[in-house]
BASEKOL-593600 format. One line per 5 residues: their letters; for each residue x, y, z of C-alpha. Coordinates in nm, 3 decimals, decimal comma. Layout:
BEGIN
a	X:Y:Z; ...
END
This chain:
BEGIN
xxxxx	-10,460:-1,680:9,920; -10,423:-1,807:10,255; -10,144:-1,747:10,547; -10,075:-2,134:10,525; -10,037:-2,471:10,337
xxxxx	-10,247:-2,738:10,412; -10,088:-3,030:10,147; -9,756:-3,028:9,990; -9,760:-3,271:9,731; -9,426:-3,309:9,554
xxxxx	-9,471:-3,555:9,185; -9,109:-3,457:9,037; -8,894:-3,715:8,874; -8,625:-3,671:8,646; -8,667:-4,011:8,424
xxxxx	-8,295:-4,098:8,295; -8,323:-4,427:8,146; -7,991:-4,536:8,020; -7,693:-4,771:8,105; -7,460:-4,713:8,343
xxxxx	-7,196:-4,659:8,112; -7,388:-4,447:7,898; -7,555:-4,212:8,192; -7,361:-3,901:8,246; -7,266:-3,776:8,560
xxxxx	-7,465:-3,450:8,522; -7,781:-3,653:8,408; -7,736:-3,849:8,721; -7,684:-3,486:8,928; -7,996:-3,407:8,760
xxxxx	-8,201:-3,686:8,855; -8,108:-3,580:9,225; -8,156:-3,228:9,181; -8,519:-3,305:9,088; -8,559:-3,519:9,277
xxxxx	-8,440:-3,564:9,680; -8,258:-3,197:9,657; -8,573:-3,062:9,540; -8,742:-3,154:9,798; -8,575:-3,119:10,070
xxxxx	-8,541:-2,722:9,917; -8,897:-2,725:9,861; -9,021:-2,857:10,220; -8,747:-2,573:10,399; -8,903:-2,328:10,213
xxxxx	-9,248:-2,402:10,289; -9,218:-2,591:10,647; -9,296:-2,262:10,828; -9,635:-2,189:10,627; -9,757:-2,538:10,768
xxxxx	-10,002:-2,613:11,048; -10,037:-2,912:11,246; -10,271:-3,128:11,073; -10,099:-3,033:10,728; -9,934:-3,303:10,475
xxxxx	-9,633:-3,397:10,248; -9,704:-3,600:10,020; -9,410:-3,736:9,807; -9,391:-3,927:9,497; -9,222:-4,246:9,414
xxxxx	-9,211:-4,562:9,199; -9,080:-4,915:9,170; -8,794:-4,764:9,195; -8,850:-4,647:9,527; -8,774:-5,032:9,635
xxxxx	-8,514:-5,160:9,389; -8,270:-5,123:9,089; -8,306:-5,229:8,768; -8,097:-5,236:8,467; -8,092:-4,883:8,323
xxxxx	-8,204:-4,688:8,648; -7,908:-4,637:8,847; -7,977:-4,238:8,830; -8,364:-4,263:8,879; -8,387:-4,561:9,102
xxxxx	-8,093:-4,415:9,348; -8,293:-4,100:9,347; -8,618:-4,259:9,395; -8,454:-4,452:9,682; -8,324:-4,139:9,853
xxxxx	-8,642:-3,983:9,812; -8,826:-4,278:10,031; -8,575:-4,275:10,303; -8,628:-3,873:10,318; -8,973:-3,945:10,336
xxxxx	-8,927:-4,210:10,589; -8,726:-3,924:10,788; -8,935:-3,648:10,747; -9,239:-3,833:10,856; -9,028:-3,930:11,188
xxxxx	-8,887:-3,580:11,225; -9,219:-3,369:11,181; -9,451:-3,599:11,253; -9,401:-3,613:11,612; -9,255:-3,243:11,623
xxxxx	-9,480:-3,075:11,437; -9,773:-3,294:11,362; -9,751:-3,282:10,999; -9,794:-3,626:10,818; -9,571:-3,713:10,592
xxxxx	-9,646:-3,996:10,303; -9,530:-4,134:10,033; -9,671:-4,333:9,785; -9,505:-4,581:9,564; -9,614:-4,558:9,206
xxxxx	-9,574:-4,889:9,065; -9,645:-4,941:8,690; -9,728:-4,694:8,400; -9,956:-4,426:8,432; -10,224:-4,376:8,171
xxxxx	-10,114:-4,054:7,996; -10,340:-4,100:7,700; -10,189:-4,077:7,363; -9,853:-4,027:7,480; -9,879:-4,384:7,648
xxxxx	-10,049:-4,540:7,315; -9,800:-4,426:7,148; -9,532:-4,532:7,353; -9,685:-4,861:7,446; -9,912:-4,986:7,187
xxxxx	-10,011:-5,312:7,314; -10,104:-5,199:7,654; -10,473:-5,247:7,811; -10,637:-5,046:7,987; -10,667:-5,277:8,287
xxxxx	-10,289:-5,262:8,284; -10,201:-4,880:8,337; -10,250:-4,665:8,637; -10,606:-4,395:8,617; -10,425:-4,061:8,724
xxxxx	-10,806:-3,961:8,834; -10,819:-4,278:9,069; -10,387:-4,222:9,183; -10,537:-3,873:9,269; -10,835:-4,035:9,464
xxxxx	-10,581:-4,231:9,687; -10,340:-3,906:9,733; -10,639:-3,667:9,882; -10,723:-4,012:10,109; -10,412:-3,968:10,248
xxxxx	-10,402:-3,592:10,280; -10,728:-3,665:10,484; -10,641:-3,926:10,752; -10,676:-3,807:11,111; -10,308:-3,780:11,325
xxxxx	-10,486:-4,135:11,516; -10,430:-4,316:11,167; -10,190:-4,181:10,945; -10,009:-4,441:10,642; -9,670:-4,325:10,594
xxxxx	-9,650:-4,540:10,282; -9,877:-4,703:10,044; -9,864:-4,901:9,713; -10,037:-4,826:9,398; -10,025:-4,998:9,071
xxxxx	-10,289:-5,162:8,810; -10,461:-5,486:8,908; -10,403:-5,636:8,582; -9,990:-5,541:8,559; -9,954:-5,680:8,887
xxxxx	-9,649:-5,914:8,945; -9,476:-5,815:8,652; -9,119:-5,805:8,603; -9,182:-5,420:8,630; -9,393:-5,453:8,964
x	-9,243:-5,464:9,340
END
């Protein structure tokens, strides 16, 4: 193993789903702990293993741009995780010249039977390829510091302009 990280790609959500009234505080804690606390823990901890010319690639979702009914723990988390992106990428990209991105998940991923199961009447046309989100992740990880994105939008031609879409 090498002396340094070249890509730092954090994809951890904590996916309470319930009413306000119903969520409890420590499921909202936990949704927070997973999510914005983890990483800023997880980018101290590994910020001095990282190069110029490294990444941070963080996860979000629709969330990431506004609330819905039975999100307030996930979408507040997924917001706070954006605008620690947003900082990150304007604290060590200039500093450091590490490129920070995040990319806004936006629709269900294709998890196989899991997802069939959970969503019968799905096509395929309408859920997310985790090979092809992967494919736009390493783009990222890849871009020269003359063209970084800072934040791009990903989500299933077919499931576009939902009610569940941005």
């Amino acid at each position: 193993m090498g002396d340094h990280i070249d890509a730092l790609l954090y994809n951890a959500g904590s996916g309470v789903f319930k009413s306000f009234a119903d969520t409890s505080y420590d499921e909202f804690a936990l949704s927070w702990k997973v999510g914005p606390s983890g990483i800023f823990l997880w980018t101290k901890a590994c910020l001095p293993h990282m190069p110029s010319g490294s990444c941070i690639g963080l996860t979000g979702a629709t969330a990431s741009w506004r609330g819905m009914p039975y999100t307030a723990a996930f979408a507040s988390s997924k917001m706070a995780t954006r605008g620690l992106g947003q900082a990150l990428a304007r604290d060590l990209g200039p500093s450091k010249g590490i490129h920070v991105f995040h990319v806004i998940i936006d629709g269900l991923v294709d998890l196989g039977d899991t997802t069939k199961q959970q969503f019968p009447d799905k096509k395929k046309t309408e859920l997310l390829d985790p090979a092809e989100i992967a494919n736009v992740y390493y783009m990222l990880s890849q871009q020269p510091l003359t063209c970084w994105t800072h934040e791009i939008h990903v989500g299933a031609g077919d499931a576009y302009g939902s009610i569940a879409s941005i």
